[in-house]
TORRO-41121 format. One line per 2 residues: their letters; for each residue x, y, z of C-alpha. Coordinates in steps of 0.2 Angstrom, whole numbers, plus 2048, in hexadecimal, padded with zeros to 3 digits. Layout:
A	X,Y,Z ~ ...
***
This chain:
XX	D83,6D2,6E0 ~ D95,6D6,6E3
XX	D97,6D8,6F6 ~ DA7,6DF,6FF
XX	DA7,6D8,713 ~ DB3,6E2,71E
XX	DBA,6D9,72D ~ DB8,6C4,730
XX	DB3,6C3,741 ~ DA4,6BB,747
XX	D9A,6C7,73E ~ DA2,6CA,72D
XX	DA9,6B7,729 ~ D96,6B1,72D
XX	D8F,6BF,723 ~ D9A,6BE,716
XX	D98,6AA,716 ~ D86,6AB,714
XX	D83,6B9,70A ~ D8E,6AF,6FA
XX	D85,6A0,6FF ~ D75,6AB,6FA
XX	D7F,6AC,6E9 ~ D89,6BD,6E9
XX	D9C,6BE,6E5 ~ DA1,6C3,6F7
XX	DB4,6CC,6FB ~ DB7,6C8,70E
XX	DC5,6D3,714 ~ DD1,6D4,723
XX	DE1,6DD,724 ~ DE5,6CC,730
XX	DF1,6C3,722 ~ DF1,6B6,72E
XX	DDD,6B4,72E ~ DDC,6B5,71C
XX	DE8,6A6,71B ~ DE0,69D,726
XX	DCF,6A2,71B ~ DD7,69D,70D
XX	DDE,68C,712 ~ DCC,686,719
XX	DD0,68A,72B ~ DC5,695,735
XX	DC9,6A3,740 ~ DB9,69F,74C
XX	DAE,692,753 ~ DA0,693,74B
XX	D95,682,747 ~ D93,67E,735
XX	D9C,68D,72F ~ DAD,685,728
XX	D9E,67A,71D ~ D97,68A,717
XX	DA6,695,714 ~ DB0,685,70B
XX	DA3,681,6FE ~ DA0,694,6F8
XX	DB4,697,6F8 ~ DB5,689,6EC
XX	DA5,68F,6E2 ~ DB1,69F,6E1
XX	DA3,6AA,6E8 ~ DAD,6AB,6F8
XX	DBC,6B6,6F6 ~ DC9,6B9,706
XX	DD4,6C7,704 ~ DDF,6D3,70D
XX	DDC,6E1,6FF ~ DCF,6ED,705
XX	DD2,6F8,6F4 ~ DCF,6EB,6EA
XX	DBD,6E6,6F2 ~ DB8,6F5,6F3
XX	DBA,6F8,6E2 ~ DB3,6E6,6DC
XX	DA4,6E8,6E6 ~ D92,6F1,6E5
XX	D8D,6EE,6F8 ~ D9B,6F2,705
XX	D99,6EB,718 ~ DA3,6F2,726
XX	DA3,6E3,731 ~ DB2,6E7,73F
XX	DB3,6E8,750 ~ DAC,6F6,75C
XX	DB4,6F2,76C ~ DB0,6FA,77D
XX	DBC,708,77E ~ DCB,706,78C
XX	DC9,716,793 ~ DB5,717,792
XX	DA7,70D,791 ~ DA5,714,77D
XX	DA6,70C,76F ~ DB7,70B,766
XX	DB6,70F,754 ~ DC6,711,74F
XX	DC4,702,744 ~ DB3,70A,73C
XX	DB9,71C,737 ~ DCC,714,730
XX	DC0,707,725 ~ DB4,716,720
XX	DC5,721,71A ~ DCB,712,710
XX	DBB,711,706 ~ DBB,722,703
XX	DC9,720,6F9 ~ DC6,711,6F0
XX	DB3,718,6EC ~ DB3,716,6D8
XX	D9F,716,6D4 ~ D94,713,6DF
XX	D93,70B,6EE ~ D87,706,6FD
XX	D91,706,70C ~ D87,6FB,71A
XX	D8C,6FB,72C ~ D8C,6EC,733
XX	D96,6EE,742 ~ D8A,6F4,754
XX	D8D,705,754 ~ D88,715,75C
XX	D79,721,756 ~ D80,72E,74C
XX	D8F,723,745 ~ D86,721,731
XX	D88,734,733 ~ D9B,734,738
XX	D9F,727,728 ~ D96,733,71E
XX	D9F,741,720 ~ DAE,738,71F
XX	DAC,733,70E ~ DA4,740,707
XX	DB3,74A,70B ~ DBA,744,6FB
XX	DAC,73D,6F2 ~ D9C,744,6EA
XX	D8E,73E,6F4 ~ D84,737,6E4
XX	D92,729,6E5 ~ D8D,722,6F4
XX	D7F,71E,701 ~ D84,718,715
XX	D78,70C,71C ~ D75,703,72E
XX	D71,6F2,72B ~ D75,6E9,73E
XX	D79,6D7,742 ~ D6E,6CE,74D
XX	D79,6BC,74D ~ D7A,6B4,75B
XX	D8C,6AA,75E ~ D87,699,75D
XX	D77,69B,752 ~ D81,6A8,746
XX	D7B,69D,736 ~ D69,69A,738
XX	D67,6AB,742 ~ D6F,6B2,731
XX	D63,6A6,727 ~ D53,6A6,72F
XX	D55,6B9,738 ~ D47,6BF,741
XX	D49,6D0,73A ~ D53,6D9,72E
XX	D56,6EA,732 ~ D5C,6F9,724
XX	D5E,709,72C ~ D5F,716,71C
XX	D5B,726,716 ~ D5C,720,704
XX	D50,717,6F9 ~ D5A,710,6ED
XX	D65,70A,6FB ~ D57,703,702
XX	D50,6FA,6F3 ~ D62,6F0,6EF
XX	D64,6EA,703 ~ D52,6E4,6FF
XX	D57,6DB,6F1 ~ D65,6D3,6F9
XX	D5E,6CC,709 ~ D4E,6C7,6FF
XX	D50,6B5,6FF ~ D50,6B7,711
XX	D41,6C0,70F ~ D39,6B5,706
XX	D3D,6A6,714 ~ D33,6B3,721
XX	D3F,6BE,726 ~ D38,6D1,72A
XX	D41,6DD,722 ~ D3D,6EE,72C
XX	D45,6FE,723 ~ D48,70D,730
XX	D53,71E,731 ~ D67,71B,731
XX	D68,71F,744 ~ D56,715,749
XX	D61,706,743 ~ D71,708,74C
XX	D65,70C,75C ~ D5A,6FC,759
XX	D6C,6F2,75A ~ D6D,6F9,76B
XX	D5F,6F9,773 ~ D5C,6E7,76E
XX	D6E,6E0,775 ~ D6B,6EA,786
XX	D59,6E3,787 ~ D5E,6D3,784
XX	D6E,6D5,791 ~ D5D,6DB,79E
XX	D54,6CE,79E ~ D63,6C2,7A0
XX	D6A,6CC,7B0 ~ D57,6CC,7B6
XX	D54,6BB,7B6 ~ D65,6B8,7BF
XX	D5E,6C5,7CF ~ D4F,6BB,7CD
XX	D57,6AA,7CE ~ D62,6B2,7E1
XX	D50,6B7,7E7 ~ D4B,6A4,7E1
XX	D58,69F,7ED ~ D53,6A6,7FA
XX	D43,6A3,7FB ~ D43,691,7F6
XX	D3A,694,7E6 ~ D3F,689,7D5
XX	D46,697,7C7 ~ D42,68D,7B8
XX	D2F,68E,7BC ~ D30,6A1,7C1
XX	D38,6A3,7AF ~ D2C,695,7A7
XX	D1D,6A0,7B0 ~ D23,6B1,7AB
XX	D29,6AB,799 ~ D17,6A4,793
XX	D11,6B8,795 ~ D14,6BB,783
XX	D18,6CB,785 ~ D27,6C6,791
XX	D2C,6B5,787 ~ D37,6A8,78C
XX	D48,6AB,784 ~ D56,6B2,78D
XX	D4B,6AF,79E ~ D59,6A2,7A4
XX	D62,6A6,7B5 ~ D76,6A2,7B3
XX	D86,6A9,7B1 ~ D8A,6BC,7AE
XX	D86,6C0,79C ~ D95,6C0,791
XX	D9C,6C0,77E ~ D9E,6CD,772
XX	D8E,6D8,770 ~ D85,6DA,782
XX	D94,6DE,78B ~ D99,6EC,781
XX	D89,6F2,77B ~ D82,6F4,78B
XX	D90,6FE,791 ~ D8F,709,77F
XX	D7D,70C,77E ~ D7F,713,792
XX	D8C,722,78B ~ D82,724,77B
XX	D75,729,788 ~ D7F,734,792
XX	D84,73C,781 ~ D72,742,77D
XX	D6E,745,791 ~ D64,737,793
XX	D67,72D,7A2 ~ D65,719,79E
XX	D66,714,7B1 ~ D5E,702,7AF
XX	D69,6FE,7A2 ~ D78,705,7AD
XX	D71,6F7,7BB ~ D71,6E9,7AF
XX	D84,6EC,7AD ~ D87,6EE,7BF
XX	D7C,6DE,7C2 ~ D85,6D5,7B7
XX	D97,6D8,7BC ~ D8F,6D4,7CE
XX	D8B,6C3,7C8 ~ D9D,6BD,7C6
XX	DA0,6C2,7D7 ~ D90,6B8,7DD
XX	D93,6AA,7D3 ~ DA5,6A9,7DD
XX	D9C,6AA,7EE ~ D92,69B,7E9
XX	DA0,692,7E4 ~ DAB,696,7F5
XX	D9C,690,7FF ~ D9B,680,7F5
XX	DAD,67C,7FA ~ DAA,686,80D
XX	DB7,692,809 ~ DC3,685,80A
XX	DCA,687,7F6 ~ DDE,683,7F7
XX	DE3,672,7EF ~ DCF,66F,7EB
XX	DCF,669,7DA ~ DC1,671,7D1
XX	DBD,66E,7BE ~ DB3,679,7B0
XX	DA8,66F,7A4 ~ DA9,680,798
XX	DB0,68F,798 ~ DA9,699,78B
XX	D9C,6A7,78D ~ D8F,69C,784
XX	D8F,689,77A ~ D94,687,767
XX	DA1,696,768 ~ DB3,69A,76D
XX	DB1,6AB,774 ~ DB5,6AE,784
XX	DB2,6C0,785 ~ DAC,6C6,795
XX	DA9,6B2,79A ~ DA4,6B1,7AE
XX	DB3,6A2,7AD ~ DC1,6B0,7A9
XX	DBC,6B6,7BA ~ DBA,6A8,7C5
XX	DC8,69C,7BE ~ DD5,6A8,7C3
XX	DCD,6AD,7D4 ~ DCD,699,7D8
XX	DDE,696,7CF ~ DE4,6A5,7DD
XX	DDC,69E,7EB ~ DE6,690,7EB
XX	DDB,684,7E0 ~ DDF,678,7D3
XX	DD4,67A,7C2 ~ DD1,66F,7B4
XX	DC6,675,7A7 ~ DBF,66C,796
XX	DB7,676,789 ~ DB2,66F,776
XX	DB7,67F,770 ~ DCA,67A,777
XX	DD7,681,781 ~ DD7,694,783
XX	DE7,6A0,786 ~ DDD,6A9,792
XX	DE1,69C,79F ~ DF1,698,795
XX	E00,6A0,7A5 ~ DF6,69C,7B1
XX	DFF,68E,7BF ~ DF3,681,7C3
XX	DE6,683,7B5 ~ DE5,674,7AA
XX	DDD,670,79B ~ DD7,65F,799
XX	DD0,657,784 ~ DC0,64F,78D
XX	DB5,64E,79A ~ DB9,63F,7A3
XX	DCC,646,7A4 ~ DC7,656,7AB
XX	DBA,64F,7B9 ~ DC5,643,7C1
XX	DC6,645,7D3 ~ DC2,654,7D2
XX	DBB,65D,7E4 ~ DAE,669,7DA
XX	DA8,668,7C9 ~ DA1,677,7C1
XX	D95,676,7B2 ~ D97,687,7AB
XX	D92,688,797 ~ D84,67D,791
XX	D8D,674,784 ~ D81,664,780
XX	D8F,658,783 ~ D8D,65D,795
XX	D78,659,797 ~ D7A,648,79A
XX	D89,641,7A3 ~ D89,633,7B1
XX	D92,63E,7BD ~ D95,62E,7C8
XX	DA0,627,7BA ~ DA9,637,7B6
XX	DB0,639,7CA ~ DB4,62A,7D5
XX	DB6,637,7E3 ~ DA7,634,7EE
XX	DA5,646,7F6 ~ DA7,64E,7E6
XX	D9A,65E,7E4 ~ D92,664,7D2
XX	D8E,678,7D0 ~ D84,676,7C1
XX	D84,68B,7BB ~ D77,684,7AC
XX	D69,67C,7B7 ~ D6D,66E,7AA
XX	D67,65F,7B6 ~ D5A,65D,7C0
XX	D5D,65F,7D3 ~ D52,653,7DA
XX	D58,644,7CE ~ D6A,64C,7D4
XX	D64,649,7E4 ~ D5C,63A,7E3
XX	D6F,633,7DB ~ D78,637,7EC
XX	D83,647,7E2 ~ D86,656,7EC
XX	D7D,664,7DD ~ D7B,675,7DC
XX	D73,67F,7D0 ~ D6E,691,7CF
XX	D5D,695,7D4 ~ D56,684,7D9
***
């Protein structure tokens, strides 16, 4: 098939990536020159393991195609996926489509024959509908069918979630529509994947509902993990006990830091207004957010009582600043928080991440970034283990740091305490 992939972002460069390697001639499009560039000189815009493989071998196939004319897609293509960002709106917690509807008016006026326009991109129920009535404006319905078709790839795992997906979901009110989407994810299909067809606006709300359980059950376990605390009570054997209940199950039951990224974040916050649109008050998932902002600040309070409030000219490093391992995104990272709280109070901050140096941190006096690990532990006052990249499972602390009163806040109850313990290191973790 002959695919058009607006937007090459997390979502549409993995999906446009894996789609040609399925065998379809796929047009990825971005009006960033400077993305397609890069695109078409092997170099990739994100971190995303195994992805540079992926793209390089299908661009040189020629099934891959990098451009920054939309026209031209459009009108090379049968399938047509709208793949751009839906940001949190600066005003409101909404979604921001601006992106969407200004992709939706350039189809319209490329539309030569017809065309199935998918949405990709978490949107809003009721959004199908607004893309619809944009482009029929000019063109004859008969020409065209709108389709929701979410993305459930997780940063990190984008590949084989794309691969080996746990479901496909194609929300349509069109059979033929239905039928080719069927056809093109059917080798996918074939390797197990459920393909479940429902209404336009059931799949845009399955997209939501799905982020802002997930974000639940994250911001849950990390209460669960302060009551733990408290009560001397171990969290991985709460989580272990609660996740063997099948009807609970044991993913996303880890206590840590506040949930971050690109999806939970915002979707949370959009799927709270899309209630408060249709009168429906979603006040658990209006807690989750509230608990999770309220995390960073915990988090800080730990750390200030690890140093006993004495932070100025304590040398602190971060082992990770990302959200999560194997990506580059910082959005809505607990580290953009607490770095700069620290850096304020007088600290001095070192921080090493795989995914290298970040320009969040980039004017910021006394925050250094160090290229490897035994660089950014050395005497050090406070090492904080903050994303669970594997490099940082199994290090000999007592190697890394000569100092001998050094402390370990260890935010991803990567090591064990009672071996800690048993080595002499001063460790905290969350939870335990």
């Amino acid at each position: 098939m002959k695919i058009c992939v607006i937007g090459t972002g997390y979502v549409g460069l993995v999906s446009g990536a894996c789609f040609a390697d399925l065998g379809n001639v796929v047009w990825c499009v971005d009006k960033d020159n400077q993305k397609i560039e890069m695109l078409n000189n092997n170099q990739m815009p994100i971190f995303e393991p195994g992805l540079k493989e992926i793209v390089s071998s299908n661009y040189d196939a020629g099934r891959l195609i990098f451009t920054t004319n939309l026209g031209l897609a459009i009108k090379s293509s049968d399938i047509i996926f709208i793949c751009v960002g839906t940001p949190t709106s600066k005003k409101k917690n909404s979604a921001n489509l601006r992106h969407v509807f200004s992709v939706a008016t350039t189809i319209r006026k490329n539309i030569d024959k017809y065309k199935i326009i998918v949405t990709k991109s978490t949107v809003p129920v009721s959004t199908g509908d607004k893309i619809e009535k944009i482009i029929s404006k000019k063109v004859k319905r008969k020409l065209f069918q709108v389709v929701s078709n979410p993305e459930f790839l997780r940063e990190g795992e984008a590949l084989r979630d794309f691969r080996f997906p746990d479901r496909i979901v194609v929300g349509s009110n069109d059979k033929k529509a239905s039928k080719k989407l069927k056809n093109l994810y059917e080798p996918l299909v074939k390797k197990g994947a459920n393909f479940f067809i429902t209404t336009r606006r059931g799949a845009e709300l399955i997209k939501y509902a799905s982020n802002a359980f997930l974000a639940t059950k994250i911001s849950y376990m990390n209460e669960i993990a302060n009551l733990c605390e408290k009560t001397g009570v171990n969290v991985e054997e709460v989580a272990i006990g609660m996740g063997l209940d099948k009807r609970i199950g044991s993913r996303f039951l880890r206590a840590g830091t506040a949930y971050g990224g690109s999806c939970f974040p915002k979707d949370t916050k959009a799927i709270t207004v899309i209630g408060d649109k249709y009168k429906t008050n979603l006040s658990i998932i209006k807690s989750v957010i509230k608990s999770n902002e309220k995390r960073k600040t915990l988090l800080m309070d730990k750390v200030k009582k690890i140093l006993s409030n004495k932070i100025k000219n304590k040398k602190v490093a971060f082992l990770g600043v990302t959200f999560k391992p194997n990506t580059d995104d910082m959005r809505q990272s607990s580290s953009l928080k607490m770095i700069p709280f620290l850096q304020r109070k007088g600290a001095i901050i070192y921080y090493y991440d795989p995914s290298g140096e970040k320009k969040e941190f980039a004017k910021l006096k006394n925050v250094l970034f160090c290229r490897d690990i035994s660089s950014v532990c050395k005497g050090v006052d406070l090492i904080i283990i903050h994303t669970e990249w594997e490099e940082f499972k199994a290090l000999d602390f007592a190697k890394l740091s000569k100092r001998k009163k050094f402390k370990i806040y260890d935010m991803r109850n990567l090591y064990s305490p009672n071996l800690m313990k048993q080595k002499g290191f001063n460790y905290y973790s969350i939870g335990r």
